[in-house]
C-alpha positions in Angstrom: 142.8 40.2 -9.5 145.8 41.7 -11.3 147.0 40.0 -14.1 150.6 38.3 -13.0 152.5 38.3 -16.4 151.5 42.3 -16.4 152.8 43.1 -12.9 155.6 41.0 -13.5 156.4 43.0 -16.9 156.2 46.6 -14.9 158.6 44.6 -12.1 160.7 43.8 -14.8 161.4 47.7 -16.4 161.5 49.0 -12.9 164.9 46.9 -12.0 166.0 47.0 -15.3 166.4 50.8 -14.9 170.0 50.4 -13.1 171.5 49.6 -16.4 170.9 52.8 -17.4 173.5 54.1 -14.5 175.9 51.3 -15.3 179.5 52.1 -16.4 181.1 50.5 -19.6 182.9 47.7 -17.5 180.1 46.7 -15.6 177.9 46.1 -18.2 180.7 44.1 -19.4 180.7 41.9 -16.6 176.9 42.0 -16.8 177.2 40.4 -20.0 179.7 37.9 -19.4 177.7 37.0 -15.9 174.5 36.3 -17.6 176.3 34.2 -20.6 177.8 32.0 -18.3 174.8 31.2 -16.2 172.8 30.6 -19.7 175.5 28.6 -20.7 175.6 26.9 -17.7 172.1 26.2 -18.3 172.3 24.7 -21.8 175.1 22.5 -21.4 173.3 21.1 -18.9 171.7 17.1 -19.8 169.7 14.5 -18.6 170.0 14.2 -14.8 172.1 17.0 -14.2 169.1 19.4 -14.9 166.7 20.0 -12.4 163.9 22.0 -11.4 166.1 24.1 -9.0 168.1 25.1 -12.0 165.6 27.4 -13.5 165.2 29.0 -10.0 168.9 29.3 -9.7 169.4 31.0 -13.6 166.0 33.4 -12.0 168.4 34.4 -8.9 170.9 36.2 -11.0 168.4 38.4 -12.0 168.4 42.0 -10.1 164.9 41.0 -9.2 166.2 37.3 -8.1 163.6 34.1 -8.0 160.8 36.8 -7.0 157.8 34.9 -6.1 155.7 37.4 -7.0 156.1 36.9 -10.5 157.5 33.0 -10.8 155.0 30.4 -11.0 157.1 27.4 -11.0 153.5 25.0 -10.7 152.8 22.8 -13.9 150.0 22.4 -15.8 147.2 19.9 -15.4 149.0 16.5 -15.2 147.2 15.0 -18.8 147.9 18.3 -20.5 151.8 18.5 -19.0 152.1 14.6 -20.1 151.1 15.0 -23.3 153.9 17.7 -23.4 156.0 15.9 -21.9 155.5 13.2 -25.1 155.9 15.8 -27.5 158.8 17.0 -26.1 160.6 13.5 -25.6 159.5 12.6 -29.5 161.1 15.4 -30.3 164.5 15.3 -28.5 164.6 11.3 -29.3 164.4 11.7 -33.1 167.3 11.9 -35.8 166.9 14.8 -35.4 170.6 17.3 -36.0 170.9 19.8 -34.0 171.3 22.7 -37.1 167.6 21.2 -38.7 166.4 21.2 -34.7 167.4 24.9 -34.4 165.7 25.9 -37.6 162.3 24.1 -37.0 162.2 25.9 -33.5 163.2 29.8 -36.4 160.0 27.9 -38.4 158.0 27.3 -35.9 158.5 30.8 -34.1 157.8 33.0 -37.0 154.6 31.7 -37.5 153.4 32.7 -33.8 151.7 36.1 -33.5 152.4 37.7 -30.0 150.4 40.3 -28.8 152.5 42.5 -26.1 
């Protein structure tokens, strides 16, 4: 079986080829259409967030919410609440925002990804 995250990286360059034909202005508007929907996303808290949200930040995509690609299951329940406690710890500490951001710069320098 074909490995999904490399399909979905060859899906990915193949729609992404129509910025190449893109005038100035509507990569402009590109631009501005994707910041909104992240910004959208962010500013987002609590209740209003929901799982639909990610599927509708996928959908301005040129590729959309492809199910060929999206895997929107979680992980084995233990692993995903231990996660999930983690990720509440986290979020629940004194934690400002400006030391927040630079653990997350900390912590992602000292992955090694291997493309």
């Amino acid at each position: 079986m074909a490995n999904p995250r490399l399909v979905a990286q060859d899906v990915i360059v193949a729609v992404d080829n129509d910025i190449e034909g893109m005038a100035l202005y509507e990569l402009y508007d590109e631009i501005l259409k994707l910041r909104k929907a992240i910004r959208k996303h962010r500013d987002q808290h609590g209740d209003d967030r929901c799982w639909m949200d990610d599927i509708e930040l996928y959908e301005i995509l040129p590729e959309g919410a492809n199910p060929s690609f999206i895997d929107l299951r979680l992980m084995p329940r233990d692993e995903m609440l231990k996660n999930c406690e983690c990720f509440v710890s986290c979020r629940t500490t004194e934690l400002t925002p400006e030391a927040a951001i630079e653990k997350y710069k900390k912590e992602k320098s000292n992955e090694h990804w291997s493309d």
